[in-house]
C-alpha positions as CSV (number, residue, x, y, z in Angstrom):
1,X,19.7,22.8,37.6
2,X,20.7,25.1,35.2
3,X,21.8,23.4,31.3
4,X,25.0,24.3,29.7
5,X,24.8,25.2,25.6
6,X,25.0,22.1,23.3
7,X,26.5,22.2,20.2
8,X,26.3,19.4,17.6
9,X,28.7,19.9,14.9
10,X,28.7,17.3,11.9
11,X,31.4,15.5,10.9
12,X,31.0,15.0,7.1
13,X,31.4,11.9,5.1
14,X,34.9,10.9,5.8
15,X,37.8,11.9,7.9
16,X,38.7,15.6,9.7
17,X,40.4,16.5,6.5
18,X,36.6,17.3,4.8
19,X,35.5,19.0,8.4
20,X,35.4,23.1,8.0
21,X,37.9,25.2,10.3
22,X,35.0,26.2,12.6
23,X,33.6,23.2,13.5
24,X,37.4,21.8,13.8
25,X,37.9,24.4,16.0
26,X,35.0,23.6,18.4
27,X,35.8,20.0,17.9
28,X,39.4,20.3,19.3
29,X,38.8,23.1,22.5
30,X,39.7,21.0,25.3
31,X,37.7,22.7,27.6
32,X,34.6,21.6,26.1
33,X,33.6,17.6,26.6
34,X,32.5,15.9,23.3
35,X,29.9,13.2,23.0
36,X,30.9,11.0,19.7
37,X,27.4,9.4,18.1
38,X,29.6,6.6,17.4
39,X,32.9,5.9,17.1
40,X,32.4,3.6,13.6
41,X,33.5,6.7,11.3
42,X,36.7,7.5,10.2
43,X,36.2,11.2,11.4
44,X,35.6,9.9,15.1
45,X,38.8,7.8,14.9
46,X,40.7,10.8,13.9
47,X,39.0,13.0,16.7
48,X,39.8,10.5,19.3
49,X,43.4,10.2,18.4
50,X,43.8,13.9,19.2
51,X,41.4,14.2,22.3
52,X,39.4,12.7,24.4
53,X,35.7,11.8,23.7
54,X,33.0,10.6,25.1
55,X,31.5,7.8,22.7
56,X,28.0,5.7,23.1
57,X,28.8,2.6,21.0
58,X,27.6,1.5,24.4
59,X,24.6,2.3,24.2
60,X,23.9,0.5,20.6
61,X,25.4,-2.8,22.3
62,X,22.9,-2.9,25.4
63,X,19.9,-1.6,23.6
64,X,17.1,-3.3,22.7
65,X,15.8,-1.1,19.6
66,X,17.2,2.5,18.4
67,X,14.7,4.3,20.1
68,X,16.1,3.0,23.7
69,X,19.8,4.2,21.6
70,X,18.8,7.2,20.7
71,X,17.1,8.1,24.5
72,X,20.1,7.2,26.1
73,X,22.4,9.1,23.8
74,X,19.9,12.2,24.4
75,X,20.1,11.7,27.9
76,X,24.0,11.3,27.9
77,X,24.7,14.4,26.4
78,X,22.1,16.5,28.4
79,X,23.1,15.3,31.4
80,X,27.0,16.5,30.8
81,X,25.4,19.7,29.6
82,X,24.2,20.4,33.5
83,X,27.8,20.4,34.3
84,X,28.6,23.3,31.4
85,X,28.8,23.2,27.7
86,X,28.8,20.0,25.4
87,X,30.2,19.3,22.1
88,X,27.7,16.1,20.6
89,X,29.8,15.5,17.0
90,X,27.6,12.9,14.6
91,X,28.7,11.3,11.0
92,X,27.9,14.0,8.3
93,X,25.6,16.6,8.5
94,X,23.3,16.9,11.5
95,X,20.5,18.2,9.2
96,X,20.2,14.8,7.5
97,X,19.6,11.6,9.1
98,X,20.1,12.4,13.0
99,X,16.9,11.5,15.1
100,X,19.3,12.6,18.3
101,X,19.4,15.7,17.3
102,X,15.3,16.6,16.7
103,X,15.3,14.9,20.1
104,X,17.8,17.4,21.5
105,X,16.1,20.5,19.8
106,X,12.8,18.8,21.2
107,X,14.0,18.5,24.7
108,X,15.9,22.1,25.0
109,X,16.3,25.3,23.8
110,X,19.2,27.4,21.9
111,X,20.9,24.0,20.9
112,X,23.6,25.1,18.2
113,X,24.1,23.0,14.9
114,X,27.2,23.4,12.8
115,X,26.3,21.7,9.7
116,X,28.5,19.4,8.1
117,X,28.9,18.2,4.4
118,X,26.5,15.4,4.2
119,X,26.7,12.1,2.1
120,X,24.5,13.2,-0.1
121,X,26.2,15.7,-1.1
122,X,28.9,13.6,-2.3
123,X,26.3,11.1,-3.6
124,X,24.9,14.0,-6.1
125,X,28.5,14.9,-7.4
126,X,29.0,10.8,-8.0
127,X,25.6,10.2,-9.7
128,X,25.7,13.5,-11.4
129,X,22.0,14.5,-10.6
130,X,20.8,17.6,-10.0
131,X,17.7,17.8,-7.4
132,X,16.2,20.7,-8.8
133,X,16.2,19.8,-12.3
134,X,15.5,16.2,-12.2
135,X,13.8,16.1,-8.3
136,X,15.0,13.9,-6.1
137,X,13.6,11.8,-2.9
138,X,16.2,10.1,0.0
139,X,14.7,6.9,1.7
140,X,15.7,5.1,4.7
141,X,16.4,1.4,4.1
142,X,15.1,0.6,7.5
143,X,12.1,2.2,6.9
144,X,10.9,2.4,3.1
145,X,7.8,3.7,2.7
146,X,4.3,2.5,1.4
147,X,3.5,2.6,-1.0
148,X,7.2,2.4,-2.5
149,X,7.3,5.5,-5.7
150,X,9.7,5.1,-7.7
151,X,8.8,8.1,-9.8
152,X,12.1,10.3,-9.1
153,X,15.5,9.7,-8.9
154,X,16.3,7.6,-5.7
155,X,18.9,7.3,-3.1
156,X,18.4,5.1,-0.3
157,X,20.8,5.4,2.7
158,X,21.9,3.8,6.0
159,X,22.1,0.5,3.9
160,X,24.3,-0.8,6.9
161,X,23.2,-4.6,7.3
162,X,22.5,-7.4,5.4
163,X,18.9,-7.6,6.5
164,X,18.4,-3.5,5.4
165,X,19.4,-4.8,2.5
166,X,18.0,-8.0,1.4
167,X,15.0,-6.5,2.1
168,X,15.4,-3.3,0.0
169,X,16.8,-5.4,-2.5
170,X,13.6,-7.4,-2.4
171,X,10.8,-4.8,-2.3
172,X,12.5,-3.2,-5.0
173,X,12.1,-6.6,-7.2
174,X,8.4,-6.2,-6.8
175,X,8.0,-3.4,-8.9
176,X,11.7,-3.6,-11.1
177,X,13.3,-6.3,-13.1
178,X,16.4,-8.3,-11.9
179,X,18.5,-6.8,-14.2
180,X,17.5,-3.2,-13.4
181,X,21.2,-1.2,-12.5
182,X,21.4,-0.1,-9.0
183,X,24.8,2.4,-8.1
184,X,26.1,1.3,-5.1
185,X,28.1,3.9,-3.0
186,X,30.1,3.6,-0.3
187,X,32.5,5.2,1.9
188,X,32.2,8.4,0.1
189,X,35.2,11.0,0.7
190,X,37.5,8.3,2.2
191,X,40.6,6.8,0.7
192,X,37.9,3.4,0.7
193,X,35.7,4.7,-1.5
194,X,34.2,2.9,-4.2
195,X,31.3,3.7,-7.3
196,X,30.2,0.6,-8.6
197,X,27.2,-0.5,-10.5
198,X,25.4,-3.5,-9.6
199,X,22.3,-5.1,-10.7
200,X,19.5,-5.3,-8.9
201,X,18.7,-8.8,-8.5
202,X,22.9,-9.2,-7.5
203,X,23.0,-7.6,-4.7
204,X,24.0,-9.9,-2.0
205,X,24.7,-9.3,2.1
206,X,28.2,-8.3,1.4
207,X,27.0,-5.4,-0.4
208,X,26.0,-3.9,3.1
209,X,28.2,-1.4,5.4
210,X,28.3,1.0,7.4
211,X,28.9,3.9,5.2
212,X,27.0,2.4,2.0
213,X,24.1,3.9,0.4
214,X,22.2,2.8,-3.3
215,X,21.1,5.1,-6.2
216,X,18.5,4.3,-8.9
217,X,17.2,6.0,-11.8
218,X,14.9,4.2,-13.6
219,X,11.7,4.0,-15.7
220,X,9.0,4.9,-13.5
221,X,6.9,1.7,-12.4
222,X,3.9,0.9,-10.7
223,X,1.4,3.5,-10.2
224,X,3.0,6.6,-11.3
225,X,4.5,4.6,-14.6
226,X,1.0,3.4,-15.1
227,X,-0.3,6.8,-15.1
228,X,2.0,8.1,-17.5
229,X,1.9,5.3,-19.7
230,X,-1.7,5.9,-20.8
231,X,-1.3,9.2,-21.2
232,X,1.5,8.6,-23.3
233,X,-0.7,5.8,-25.2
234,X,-3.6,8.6,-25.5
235,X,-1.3,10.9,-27.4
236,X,0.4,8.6,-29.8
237,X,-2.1,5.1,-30.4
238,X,-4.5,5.3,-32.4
239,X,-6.6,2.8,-30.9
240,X,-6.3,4.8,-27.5
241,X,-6.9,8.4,-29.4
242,X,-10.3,7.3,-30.4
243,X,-11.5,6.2,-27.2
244,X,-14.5,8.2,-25.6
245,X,-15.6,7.4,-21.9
246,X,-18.8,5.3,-23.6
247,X,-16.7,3.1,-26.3
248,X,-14.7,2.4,-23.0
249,X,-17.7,1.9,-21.1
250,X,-18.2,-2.1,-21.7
251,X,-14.5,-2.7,-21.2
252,X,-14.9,-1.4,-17.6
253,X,-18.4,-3.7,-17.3
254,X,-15.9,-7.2,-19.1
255,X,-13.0,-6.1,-16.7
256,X,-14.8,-6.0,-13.4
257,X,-16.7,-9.4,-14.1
258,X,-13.3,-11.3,-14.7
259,X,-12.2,-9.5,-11.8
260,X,-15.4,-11.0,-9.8
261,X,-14.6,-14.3,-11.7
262,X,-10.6,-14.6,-10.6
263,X,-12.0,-13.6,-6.8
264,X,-14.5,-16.4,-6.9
265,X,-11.7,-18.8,-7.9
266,X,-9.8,-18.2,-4.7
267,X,-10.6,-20.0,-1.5
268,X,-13.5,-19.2,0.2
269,X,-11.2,-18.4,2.9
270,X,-8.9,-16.0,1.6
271,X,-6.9,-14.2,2.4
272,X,-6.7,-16.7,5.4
273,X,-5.3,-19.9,4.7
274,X,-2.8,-21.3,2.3
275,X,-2.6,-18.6,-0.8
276,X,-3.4,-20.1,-3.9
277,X,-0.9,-18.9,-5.8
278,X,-1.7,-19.3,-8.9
279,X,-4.8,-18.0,-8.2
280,X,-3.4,-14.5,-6.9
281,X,-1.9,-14.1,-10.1
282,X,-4.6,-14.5,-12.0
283,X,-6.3,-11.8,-9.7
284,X,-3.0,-9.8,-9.8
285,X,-3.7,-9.9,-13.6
286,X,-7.4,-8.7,-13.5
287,X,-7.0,-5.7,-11.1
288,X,-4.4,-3.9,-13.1
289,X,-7.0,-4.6,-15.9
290,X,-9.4,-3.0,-14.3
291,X,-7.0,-0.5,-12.4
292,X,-6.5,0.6,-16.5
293,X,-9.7,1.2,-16.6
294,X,-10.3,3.4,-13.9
295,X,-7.3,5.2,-15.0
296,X,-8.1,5.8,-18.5
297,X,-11.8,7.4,-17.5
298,X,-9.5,9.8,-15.4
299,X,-7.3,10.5,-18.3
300,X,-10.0,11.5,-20.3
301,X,-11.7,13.6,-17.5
302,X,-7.9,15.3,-17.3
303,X,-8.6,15.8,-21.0
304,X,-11.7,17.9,-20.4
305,X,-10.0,20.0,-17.9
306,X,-13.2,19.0,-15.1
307,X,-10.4,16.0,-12.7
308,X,-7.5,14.0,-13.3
309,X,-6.2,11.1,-11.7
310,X,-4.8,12.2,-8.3
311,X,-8.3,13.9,-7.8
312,X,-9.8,10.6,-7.9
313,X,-7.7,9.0,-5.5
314,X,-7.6,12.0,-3.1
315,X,-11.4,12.5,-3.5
316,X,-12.2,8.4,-1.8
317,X,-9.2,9.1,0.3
318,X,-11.1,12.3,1.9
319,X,-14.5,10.1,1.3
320,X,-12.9,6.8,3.7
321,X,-11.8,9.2,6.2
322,X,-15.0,11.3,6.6
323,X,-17.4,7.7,6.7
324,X,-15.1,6.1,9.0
325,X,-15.3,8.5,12.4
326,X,-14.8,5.6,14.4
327,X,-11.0,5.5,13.1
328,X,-10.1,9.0,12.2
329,X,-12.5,10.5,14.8
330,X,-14.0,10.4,18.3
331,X,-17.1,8.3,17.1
332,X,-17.9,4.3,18.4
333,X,-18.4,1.3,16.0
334,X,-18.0,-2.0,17.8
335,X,-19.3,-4.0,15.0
336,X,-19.0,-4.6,11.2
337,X,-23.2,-3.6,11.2
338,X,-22.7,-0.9,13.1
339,X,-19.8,0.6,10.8
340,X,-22.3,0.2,7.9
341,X,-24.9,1.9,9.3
342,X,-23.0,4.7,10.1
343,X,-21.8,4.5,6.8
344,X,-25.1,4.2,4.8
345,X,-26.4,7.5,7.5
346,X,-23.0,10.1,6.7
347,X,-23.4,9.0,3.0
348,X,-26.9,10.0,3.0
349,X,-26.4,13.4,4.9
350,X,-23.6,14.1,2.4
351,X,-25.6,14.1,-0.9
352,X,-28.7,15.0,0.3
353,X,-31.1,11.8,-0.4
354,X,-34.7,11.9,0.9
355,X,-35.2,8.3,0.8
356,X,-32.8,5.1,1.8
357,X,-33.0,3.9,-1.3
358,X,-31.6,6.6,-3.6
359,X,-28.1,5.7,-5.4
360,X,-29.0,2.0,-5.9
361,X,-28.0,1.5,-9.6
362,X,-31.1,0.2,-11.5
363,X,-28.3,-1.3,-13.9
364,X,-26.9,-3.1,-11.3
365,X,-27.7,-7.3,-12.2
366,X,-31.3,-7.9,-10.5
367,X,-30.0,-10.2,-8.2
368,X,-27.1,-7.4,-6.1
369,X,-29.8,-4.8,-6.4
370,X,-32.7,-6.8,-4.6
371,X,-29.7,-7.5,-1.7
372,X,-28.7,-3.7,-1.7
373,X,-32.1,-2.5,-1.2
374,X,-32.9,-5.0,1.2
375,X,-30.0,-4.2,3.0
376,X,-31.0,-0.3,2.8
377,X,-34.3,-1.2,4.2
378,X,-33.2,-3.4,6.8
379,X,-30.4,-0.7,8.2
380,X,-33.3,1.2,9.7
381,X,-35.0,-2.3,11.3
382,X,-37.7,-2.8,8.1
383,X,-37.0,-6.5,8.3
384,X,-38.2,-9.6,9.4
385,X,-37.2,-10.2,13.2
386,X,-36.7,-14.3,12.4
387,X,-36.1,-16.8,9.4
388,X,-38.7,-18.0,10.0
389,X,-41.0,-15.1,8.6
390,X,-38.6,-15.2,5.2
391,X,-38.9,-18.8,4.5
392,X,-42.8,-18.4,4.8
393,X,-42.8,-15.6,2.6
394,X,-40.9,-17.9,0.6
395,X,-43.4,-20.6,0.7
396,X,-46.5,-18.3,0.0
397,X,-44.5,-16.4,-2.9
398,X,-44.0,-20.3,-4.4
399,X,-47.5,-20.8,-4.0
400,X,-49.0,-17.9,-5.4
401,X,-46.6,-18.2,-8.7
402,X,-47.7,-22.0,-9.2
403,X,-51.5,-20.5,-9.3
404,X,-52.9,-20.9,-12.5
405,X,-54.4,-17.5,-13.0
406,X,-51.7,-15.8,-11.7
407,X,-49.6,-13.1,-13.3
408,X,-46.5,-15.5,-13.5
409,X,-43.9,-12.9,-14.3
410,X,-45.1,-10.7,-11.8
411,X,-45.0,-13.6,-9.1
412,X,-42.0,-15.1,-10.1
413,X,-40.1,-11.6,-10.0
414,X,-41.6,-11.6,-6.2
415,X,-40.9,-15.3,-5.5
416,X,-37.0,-14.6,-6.4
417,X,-36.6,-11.5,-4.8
418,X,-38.0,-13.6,-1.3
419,X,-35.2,-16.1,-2.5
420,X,-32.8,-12.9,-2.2
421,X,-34.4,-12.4,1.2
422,X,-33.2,-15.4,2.3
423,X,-30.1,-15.4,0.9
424,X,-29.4,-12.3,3.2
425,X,-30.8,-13.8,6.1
426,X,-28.4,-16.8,5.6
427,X,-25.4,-14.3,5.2
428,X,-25.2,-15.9,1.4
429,X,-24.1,-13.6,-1.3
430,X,-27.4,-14.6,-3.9
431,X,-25.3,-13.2,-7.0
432,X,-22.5,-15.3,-6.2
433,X,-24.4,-18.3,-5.2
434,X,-26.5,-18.4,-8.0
435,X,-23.4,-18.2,-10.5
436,X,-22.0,-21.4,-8.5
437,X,-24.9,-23.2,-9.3
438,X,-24.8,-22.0,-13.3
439,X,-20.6,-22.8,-13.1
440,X,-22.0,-26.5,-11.5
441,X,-24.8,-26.7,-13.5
442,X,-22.2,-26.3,-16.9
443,X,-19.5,-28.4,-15.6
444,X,-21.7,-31.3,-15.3
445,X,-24.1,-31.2,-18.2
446,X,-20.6,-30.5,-20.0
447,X,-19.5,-34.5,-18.2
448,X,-23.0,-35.8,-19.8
449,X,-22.0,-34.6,-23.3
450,X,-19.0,-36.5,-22.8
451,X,-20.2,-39.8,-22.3
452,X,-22.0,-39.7,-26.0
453,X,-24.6,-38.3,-28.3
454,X,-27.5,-37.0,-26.2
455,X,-29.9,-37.8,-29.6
456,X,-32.7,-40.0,-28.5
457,X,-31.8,-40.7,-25.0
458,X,-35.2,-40.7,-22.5
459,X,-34.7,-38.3,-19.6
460,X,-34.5,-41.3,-17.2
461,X,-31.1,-42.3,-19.5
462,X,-30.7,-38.8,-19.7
463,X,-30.4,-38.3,-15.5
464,X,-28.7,-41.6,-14.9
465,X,-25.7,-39.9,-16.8
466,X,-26.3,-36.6,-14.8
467,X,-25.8,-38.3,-11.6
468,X,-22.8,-40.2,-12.4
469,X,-21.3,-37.0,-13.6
470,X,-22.5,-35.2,-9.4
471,X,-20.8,-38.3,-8.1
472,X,-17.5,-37.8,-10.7
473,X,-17.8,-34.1,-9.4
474,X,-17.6,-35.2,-5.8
């Protein structure tokens, strides 16, 4: 069967009184049916007090989501188009905001749009922003993105329910203070409208409607702000100024070892399990000092014209998706061992290493680099099949360090790095276990001290104290 033309014409902000003369023309030709998005406009009122119209509030009633709404206001209007031409009229412009109508350029050809004057329009007049000069981005409060910029100025529209907003309201006060001002618009071109200001951390359900949409200009936070708040601090600190990438070099080794500390403070379990809250927040506190630093080294690279910042991030964005095939591509990786071998393979076909072992810092702490080679090593099968085989390397590494005539440091280099072997083969993390048992170790001898002078006490005094301080620890 043959379809008639569709024509969507756009029925601006408000009532028919804002609606061109063309598109009120086609609007009001009788012998042409109209399909009304929705009748909960003022324009749509007007339009159905001078004809008749075919609304699909219906549809928004029955459905379970809007993608079975928007389906079945598709399918409504296409199927009155195999009967002749169709009129499907929607609130503002159909250029801004209308899924139905991709769908219906999607699903046929030659469908005609008469834009209309869109909310924003009037939202740019009220705010007094120009796009071009300032920029400009438009979000959907049903459907905010991540991560959430906030690095132009904002308008977020369709704030039509109290749930849209509560929860704009409250991923907005992750990144901006309660007190931030947020302009709140609302029924822009009507006789209703109102321009008021609230603050952020006031907005309340009531502050929802239809016809409502929120503008924000602010200082730029969270990654963006970061950004351009060290460059800013590079120009006009002179602490920052006389930074090179070595004097920053220890701050970056300081940073990622309070980082490792807040981590190892957590719950073994985490992220599963009751958060420790305070916990997180001490980890919050250490990754955007180490974040800094990772941004600062950038900054300077920007300064010597070779990469900046965005070249970082986009150069391990490129990096993840190229080692991960099994995700972006058509490769298999069932397991977490399989995903690292793949891994450890692309990374050695990209940079051209002859051996397994290349890239393993030698200033990485003696402990992680023992487990990285091992691990390197043991991704191509060079590893003991059992436990059994470590713990009697173990044993003969113990006995050949106790030997009199042995080259201690030599075997005692050997006899740890079996130690490490083990660690691996017990899935322990060596580095982090054996800074447990220095963090145990210091607690307890710290409980000795405190039951009195250590001067002249034998070593059997000396242990009675250190196991009363284990069984205070327990």
């Amino acid at each position: 069967m043959t379809i008639g033309s569709v024509r969507v014409v756009g029925l601006g902000p408000a009532g028919l009184d804002r609606v061109g003369s063309a598109a009120l023309a086609a609007l009001m030709d009788a012998s042409v049916p109209v399909v009304v998005r929705t009748m909960q406009h003022p324009a749509s009122v007007e339009l159905a007090a001078r004809r008749t119209v075919v609304a699909c509030d219906d549809l928004y009633e029955r459905a379970v989501d809007f993608d079975e709404v928007y389906r079945g206001i598709v399918g409504r209007v296409l199927g009155l188009a195999e009967r002749g031409p169709v009129v499907y009229a929607v609130p503002g412009s159909p250029l801004v905001g209308e899924t139905t109508v991709v769908m219906l350029r999607a699903r046929l050809d030659g469908v005609e749009v008469m834009a209309g004057e869109s909310f924003l329009d009037l939202v740019l007049d009220r705010v007094g922003i120009d796009p071009l000069s300032r920029g400009l981005q438009v979000l959907d409060a049903h459907d905010l993105p991540f991560p959430l910029l906030l690095h132009l100025p904002t308008v977020i529209a369709q704030v039509d329910t109290a749930a849209s907003l509560l929860g704009v309201r409250d991923s907005l006060l992750t990144l901006l203070e309660p007190e931030t001002p947020v302009t709140r618009l609302a029924d822009l071109g009507g006789s209703d409208e109102t321009v008021v200001v609230v603050p952020l951390g006031d907005l309340r359900p009531f502050h929802a409607g239809l016809r409502v949409s929120l503008f924000l200009d602010t200082l730029t936070p969270g990654w963006p702000g970061l950004v351009q708040t060290n460059a800013r601090l590079r120009v006009e600190c002179p602490w920052d100024r006389e930074q090179t990438h070595h004097t920053l070099a220890r701050h970056l080794l300081e940073e990622a070892y309070e980082t490792l500390e807040a981590i190892e403070a957590l719950p073994p379990e985490s992220p599963a399990g009751e958060p420790d809250i305070a916990g997180y927040l001490d980890l919050e506190e250490e990754l955007g000092d180490l974040l800094l630093q990772v941004v600062f080294h950038a900054t300077l690279a920007g300064e010597a014209g070779v990469f900046g910042v965005e070249e970082v991030a986009e150069s391990i964005r490129r990096k993840l998706v190229a080692r991960h095939p099994h995700v972006f591509g058509d490769a298999e990786a069932d397991t977490a061992a399989h995903v690292v071998a793949n891994w450890e393979r692309l990374k050695r076909d990209e940079k051209g290493r002859e051996s397994l072992l290349d890239g393993v810092p030698k200033a990485m702490p003696s402990l992680a680099r023992s487990l990285q080679l091992q691990q390197r090593a043991a991704g191509v099968g060079f590893d003991w099949p059992a436990i059994e085989g470590v713990v009697a390397k173990v044993r003969e590494e113990l006995e050949e360090t106790l030997d009199p005539g042995a080259d201690h440091t030599h075997e005692v280099g050997d006899l740890l790095f079996s130690v490490v072997n083990l660690a691996r083969h017990l899935a322990v993390d060596p580095e982090q276990a054996l800074r447990a048992a220095a963090d145990r170790f210091e607690r307890r001898f710290r409980l000795v001290e405190a039951e009195g002078d250590l001067t002249g006490l034998s070593l059997e005094e000396m242990d009675a104290r250190w196991e009363r301080a284990k069984d205070e620890e327990r």
